[in-house]
VOLO-846886 format. One record per atom (N, C-alpha, C, O, CB): residue number from 1; residue in three letters; x, y, z. Coordinates in Angstrom, 3 decimals. Glycine has a CB too. Layout:
+-----+------+----------+----------+----------+
: pos : code :        x :        y :        z :
+-----+------+----------+----------+----------+
: NUM :  ALA :        X :        Y :        Z :
...
+-----+------+----------+----------+----------+
REM end
This chain:
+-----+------+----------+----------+----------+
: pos : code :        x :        y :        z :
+-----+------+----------+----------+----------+
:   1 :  UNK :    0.825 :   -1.189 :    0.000 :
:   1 :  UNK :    0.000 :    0.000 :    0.000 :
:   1 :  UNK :    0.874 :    1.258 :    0.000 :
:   1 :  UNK :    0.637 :    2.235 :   -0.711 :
:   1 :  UNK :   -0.941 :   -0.005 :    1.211 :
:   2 :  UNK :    1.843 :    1.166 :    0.803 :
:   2 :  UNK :    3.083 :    2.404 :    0.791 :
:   2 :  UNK :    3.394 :    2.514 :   -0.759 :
:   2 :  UNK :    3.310 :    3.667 :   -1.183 :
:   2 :  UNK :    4.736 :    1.930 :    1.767 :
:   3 :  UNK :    3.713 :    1.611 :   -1.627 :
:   3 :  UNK :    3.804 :    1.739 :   -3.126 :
:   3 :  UNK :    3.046 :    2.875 :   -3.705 :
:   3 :  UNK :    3.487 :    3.902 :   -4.220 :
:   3 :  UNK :    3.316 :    0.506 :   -3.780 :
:   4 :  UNK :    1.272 :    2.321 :   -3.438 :
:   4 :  UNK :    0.779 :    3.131 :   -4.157 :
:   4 :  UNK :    0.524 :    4.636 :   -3.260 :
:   4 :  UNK :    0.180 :    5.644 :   -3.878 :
:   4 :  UNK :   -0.416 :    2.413 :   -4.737 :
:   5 :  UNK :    0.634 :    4.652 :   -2.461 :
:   5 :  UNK :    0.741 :    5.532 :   -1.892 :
:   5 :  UNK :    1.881 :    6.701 :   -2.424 :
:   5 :  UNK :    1.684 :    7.902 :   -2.611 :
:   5 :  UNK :    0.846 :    4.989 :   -0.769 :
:   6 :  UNK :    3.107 :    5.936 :   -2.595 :
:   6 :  UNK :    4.388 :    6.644 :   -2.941 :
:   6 :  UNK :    3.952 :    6.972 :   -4.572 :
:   6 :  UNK :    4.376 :    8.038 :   -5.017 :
:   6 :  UNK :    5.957 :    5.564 :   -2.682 :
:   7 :  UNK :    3.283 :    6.274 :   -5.309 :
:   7 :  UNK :    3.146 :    6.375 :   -6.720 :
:   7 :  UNK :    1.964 :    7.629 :   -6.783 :
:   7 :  UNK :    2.322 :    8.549 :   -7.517 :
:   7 :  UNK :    2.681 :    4.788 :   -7.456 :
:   8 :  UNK :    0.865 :    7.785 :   -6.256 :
:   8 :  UNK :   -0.449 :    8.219 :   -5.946 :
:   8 :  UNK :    0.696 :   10.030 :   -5.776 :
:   8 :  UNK :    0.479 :   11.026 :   -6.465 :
:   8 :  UNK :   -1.529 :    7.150 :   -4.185 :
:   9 :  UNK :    1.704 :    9.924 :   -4.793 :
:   9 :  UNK :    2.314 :   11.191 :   -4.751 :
:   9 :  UNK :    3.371 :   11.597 :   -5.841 :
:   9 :  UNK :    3.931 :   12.657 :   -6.122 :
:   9 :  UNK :    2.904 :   11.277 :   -3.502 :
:  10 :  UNK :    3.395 :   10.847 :   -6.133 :
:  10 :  UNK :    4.693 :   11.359 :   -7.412 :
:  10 :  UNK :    3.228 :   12.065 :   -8.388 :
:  10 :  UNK :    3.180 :   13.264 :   -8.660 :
:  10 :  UNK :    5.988 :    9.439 :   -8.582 :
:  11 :  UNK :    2.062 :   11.008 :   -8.836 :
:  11 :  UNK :    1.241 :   11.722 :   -9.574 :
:  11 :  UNK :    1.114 :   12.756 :   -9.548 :
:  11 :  UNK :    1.366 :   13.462 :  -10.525 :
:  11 :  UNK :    0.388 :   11.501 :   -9.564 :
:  12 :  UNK :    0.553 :   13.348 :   -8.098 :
:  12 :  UNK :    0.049 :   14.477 :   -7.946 :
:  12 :  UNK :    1.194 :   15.511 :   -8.468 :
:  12 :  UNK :    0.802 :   16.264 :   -9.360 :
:  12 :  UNK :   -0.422 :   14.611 :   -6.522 :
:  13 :  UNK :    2.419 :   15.651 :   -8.093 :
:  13 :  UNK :    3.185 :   16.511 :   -8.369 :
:  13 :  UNK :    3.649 :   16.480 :   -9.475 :
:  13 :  UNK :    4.431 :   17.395 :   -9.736 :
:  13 :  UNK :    3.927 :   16.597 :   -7.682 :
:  14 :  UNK :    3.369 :   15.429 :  -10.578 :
:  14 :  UNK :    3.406 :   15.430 :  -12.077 :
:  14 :  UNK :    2.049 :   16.604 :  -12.657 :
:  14 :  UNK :    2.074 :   17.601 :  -13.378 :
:  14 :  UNK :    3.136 :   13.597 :  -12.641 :
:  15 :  UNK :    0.853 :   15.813 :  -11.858 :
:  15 :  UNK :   -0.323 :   17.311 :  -12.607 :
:  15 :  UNK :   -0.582 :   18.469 :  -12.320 :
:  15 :  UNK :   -1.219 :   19.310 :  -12.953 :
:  15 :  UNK :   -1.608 :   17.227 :  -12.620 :
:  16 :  UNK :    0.184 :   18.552 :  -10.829 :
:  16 :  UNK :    0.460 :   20.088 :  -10.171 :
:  16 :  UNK :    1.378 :   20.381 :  -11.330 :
:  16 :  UNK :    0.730 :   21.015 :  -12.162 :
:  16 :  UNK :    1.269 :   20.264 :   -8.397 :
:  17 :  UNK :    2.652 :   20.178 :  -11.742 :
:  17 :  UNK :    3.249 :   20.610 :  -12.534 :
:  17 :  UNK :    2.939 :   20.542 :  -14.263 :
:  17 :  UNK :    3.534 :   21.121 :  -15.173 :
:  17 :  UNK :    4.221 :   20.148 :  -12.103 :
:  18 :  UNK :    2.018 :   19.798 :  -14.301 :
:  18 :  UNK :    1.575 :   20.001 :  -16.122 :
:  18 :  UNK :    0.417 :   21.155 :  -15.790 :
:  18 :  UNK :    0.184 :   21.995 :  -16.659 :
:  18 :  UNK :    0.685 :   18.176 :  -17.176 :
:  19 :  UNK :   -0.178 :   21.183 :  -14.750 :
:  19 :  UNK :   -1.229 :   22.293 :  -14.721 :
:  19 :  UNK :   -0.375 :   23.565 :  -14.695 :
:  19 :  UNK :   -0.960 :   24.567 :  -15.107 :
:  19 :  UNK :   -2.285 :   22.205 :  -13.388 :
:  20 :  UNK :    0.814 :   23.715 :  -14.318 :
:  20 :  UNK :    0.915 :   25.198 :  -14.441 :
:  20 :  UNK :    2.410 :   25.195 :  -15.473 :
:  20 :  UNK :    3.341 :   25.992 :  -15.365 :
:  20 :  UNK :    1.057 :   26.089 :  -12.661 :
:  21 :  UNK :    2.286 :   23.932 :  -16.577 :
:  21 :  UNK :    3.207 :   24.432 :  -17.872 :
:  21 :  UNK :    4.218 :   24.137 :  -17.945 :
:  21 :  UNK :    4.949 :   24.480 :  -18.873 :
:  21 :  UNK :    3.428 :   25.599 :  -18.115 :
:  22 :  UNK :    4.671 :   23.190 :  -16.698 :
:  22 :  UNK :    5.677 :   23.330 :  -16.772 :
:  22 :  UNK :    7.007 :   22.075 :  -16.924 :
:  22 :  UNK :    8.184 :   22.198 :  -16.585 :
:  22 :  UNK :    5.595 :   24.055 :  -15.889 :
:  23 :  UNK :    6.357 :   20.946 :  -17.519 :
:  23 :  UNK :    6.801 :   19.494 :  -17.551 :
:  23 :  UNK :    6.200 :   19.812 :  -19.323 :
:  23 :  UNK :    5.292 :   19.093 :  -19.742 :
:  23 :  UNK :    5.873 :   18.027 :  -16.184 :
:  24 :  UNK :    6.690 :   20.725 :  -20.084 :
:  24 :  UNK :    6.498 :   20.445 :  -21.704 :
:  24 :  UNK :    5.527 :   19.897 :  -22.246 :
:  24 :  UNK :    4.384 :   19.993 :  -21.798 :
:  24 :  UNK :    7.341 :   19.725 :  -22.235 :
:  25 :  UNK :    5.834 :   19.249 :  -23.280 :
:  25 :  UNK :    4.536 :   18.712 :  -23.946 :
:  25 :  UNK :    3.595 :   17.515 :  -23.279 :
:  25 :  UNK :    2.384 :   17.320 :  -23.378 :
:  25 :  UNK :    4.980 :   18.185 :  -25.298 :
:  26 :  UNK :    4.939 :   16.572 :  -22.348 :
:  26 :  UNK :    4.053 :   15.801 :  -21.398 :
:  26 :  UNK :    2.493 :   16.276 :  -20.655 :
:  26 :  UNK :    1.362 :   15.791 :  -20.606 :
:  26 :  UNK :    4.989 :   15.585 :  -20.313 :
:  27 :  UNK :    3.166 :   17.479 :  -20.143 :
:  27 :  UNK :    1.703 :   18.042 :  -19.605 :
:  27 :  UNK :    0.629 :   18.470 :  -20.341 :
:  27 :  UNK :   -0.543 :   18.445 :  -19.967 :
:  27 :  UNK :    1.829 :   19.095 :  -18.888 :
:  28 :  UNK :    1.119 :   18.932 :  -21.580 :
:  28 :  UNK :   -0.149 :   18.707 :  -22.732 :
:  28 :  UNK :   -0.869 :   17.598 :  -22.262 :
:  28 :  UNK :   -1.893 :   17.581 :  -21.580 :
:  28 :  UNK :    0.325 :   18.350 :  -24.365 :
:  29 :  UNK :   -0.283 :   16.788 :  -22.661 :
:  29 :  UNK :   -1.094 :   15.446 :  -22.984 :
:  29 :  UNK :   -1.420 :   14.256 :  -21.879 :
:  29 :  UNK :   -1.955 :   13.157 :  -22.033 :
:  29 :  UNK :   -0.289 :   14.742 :  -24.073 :
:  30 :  UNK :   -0.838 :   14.971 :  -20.598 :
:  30 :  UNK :   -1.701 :   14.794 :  -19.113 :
:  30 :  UNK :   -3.168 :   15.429 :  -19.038 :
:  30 :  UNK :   -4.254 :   15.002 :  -18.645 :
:  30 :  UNK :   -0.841 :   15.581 :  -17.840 :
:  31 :  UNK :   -2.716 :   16.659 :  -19.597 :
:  31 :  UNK :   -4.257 :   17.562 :  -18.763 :
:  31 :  UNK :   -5.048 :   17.325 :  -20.183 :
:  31 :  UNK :   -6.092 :   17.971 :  -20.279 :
:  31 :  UNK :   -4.071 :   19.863 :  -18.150 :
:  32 :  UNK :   -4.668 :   16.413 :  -21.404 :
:  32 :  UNK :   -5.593 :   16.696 :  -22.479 :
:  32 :  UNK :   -6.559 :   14.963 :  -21.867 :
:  32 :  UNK :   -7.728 :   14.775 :  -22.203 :
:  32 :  UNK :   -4.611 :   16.859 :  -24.515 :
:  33 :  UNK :   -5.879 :   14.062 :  -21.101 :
:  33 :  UNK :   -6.607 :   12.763 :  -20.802 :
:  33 :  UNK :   -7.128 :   13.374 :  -18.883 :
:  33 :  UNK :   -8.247 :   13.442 :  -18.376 :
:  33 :  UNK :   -5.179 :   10.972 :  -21.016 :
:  34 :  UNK :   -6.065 :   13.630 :  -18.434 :
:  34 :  UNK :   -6.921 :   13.972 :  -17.135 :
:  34 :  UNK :   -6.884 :   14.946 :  -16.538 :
:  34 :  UNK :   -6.110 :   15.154 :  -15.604 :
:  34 :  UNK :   -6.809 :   13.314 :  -16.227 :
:  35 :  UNK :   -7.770 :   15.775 :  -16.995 :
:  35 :  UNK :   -8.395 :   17.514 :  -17.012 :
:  35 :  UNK :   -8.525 :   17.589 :  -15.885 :
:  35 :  UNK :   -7.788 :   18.423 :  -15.360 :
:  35 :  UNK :   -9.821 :   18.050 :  -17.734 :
:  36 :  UNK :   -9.549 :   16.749 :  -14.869 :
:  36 :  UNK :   -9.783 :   16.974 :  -13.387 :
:  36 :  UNK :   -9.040 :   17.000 :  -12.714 :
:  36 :  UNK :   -9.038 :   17.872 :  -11.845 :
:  36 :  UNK :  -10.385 :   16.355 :  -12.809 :
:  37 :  UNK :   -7.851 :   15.861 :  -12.810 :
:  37 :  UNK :   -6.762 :   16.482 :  -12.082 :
:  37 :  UNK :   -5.821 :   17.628 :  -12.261 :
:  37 :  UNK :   -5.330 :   18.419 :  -11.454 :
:  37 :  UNK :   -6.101 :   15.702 :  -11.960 :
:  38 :  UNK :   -5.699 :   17.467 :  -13.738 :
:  38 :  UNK :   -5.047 :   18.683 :  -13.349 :
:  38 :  UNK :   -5.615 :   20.091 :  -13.146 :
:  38 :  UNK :   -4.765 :   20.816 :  -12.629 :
:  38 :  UNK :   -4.193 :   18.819 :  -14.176 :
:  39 :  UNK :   -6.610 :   20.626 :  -13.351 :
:  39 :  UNK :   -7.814 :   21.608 :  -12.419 :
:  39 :  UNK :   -7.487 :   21.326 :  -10.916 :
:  39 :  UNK :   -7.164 :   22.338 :  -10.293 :
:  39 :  UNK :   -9.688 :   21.086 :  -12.713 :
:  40 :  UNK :   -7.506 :   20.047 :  -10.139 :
:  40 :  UNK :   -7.459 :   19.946 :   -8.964 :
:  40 :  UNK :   -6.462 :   18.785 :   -8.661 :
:  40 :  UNK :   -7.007 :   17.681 :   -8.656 :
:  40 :  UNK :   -8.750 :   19.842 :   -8.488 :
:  41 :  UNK :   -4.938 :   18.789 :   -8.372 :
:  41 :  UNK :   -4.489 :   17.194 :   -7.950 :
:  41 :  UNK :   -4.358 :   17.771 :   -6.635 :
:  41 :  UNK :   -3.177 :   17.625 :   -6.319 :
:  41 :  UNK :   -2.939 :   16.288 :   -8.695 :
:  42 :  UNK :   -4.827 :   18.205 :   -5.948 :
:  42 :  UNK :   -5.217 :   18.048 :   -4.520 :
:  42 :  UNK :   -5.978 :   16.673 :   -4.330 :
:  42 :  UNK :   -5.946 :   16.215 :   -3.188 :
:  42 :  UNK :   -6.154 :   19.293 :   -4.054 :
:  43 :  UNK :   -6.706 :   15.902 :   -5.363 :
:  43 :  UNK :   -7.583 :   14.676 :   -5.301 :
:  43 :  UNK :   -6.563 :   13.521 :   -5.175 :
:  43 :  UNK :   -6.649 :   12.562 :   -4.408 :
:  43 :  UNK :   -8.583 :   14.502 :   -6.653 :
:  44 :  UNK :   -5.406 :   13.833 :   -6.226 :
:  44 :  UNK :   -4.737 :   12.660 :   -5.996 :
:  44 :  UNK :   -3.732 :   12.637 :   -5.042 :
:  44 :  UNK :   -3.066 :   11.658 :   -4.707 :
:  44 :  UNK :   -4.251 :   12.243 :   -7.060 :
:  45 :  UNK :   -3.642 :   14.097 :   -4.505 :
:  45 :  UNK :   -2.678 :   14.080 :   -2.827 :
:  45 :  UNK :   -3.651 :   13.521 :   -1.990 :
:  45 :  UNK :   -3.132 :   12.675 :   -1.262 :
:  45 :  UNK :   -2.143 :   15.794 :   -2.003 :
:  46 :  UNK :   -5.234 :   13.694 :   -1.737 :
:  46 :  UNK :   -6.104 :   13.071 :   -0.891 :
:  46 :  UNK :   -5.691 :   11.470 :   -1.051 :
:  46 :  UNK :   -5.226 :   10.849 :   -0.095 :
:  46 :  UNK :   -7.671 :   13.461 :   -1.286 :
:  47 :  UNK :   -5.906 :   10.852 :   -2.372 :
:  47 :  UNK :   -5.767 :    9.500 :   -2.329 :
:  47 :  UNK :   -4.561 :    8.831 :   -2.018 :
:  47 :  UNK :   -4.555 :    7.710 :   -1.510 :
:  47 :  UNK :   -6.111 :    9.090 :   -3.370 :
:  48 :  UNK :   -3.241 :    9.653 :   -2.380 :
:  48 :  UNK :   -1.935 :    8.925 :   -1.643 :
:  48 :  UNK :   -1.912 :    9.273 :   -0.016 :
:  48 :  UNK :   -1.159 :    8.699 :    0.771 :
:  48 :  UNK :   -0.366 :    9.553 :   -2.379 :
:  49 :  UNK :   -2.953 :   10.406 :    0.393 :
:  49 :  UNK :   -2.509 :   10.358 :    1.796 :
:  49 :  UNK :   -3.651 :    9.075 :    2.499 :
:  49 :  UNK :   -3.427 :    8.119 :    3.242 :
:  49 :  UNK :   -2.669 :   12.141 :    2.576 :
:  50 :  UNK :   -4.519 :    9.431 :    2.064 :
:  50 :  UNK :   -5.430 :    7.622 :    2.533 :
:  50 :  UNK :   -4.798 :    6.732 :    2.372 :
:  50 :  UNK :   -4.602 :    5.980 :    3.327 :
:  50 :  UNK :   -6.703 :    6.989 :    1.749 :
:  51 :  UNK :   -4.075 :    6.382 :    0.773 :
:  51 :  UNK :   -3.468 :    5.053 :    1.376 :
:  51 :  UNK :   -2.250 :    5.009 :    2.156 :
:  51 :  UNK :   -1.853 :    3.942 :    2.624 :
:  51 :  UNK :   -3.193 :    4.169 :    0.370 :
:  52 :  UNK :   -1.592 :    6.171 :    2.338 :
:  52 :  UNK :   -0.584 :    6.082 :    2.935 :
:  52 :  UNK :   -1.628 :    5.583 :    4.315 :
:  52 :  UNK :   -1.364 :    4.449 :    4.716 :
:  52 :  UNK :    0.450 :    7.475 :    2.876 :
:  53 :  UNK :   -2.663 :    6.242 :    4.998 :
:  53 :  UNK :   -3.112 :    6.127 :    6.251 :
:  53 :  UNK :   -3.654 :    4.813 :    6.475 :
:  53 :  UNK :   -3.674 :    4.344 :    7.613 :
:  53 :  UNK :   -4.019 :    7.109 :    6.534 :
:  54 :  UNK :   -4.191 :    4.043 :    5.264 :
:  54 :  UNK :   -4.419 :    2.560 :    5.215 :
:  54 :  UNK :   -3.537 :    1.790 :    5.623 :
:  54 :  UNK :   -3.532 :    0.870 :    6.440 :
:  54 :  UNK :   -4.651 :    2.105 :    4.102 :
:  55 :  UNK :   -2.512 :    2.418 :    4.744 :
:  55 :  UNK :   -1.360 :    1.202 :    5.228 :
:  55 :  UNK :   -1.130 :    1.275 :    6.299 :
:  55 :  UNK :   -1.320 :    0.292 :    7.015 :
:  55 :  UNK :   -0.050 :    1.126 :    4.710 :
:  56 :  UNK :   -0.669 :    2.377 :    6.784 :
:  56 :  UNK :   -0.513 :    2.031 :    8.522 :
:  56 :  UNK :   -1.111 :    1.353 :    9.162 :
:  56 :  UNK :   -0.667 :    0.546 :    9.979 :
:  56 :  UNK :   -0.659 :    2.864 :    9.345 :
:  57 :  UNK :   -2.444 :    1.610 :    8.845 :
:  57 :  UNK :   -3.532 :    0.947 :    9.445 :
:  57 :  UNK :   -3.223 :   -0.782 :    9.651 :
:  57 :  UNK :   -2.970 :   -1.453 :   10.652 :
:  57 :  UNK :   -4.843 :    1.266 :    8.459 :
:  58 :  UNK :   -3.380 :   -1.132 :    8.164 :
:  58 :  UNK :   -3.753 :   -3.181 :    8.040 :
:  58 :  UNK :   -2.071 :   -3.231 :    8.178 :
:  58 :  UNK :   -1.700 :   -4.277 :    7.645 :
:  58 :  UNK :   -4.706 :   -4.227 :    5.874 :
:  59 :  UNK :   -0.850 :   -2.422 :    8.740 :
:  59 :  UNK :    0.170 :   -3.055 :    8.669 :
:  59 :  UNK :    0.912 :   -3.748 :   10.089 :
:  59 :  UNK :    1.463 :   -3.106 :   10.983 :
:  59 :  UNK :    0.902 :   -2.163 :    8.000 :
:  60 :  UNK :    0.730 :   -5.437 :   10.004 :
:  60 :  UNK :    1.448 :   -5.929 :   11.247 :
:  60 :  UNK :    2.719 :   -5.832 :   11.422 :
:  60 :  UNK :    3.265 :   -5.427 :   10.396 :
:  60 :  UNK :    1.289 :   -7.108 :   11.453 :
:  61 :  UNK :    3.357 :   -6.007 :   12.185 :
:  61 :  UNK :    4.779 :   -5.926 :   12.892 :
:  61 :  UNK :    5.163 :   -6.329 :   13.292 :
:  61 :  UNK :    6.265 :   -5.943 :   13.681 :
:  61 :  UNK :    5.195 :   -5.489 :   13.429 :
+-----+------+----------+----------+----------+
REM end
């Protein structure tokens, strides 16, 4: 779950950065398939911080 968690945050700071221009043509063609995020990746910082909080959760020791 830490995986996607760690992956879930790299996202976000890929569409924070195609939303404001600045990862080249990549970010074209981020915000031309996923518009909502990049308008808002505050959604996909919400979802890496849940699973980050999941995992803690179901993780034994």
């Amino acid at each position: 779950m830490y995986f996607v968690a760690a992956a879930l945050l790299v996202l976000s700071g890929l569409f924070y950065s195609a939303s404001h221009h600045e990862i080249g043509s990549l970010g074209v063609t981020m915000c031309s398939y996923g518009g909502a995020f990049c308008d808002n990746p505050l959604i996909v910082f919400s979802g890496a911080a849940l699973a980050a909080a999941w995992g803690m959760f179901v993780s034994v020791k």
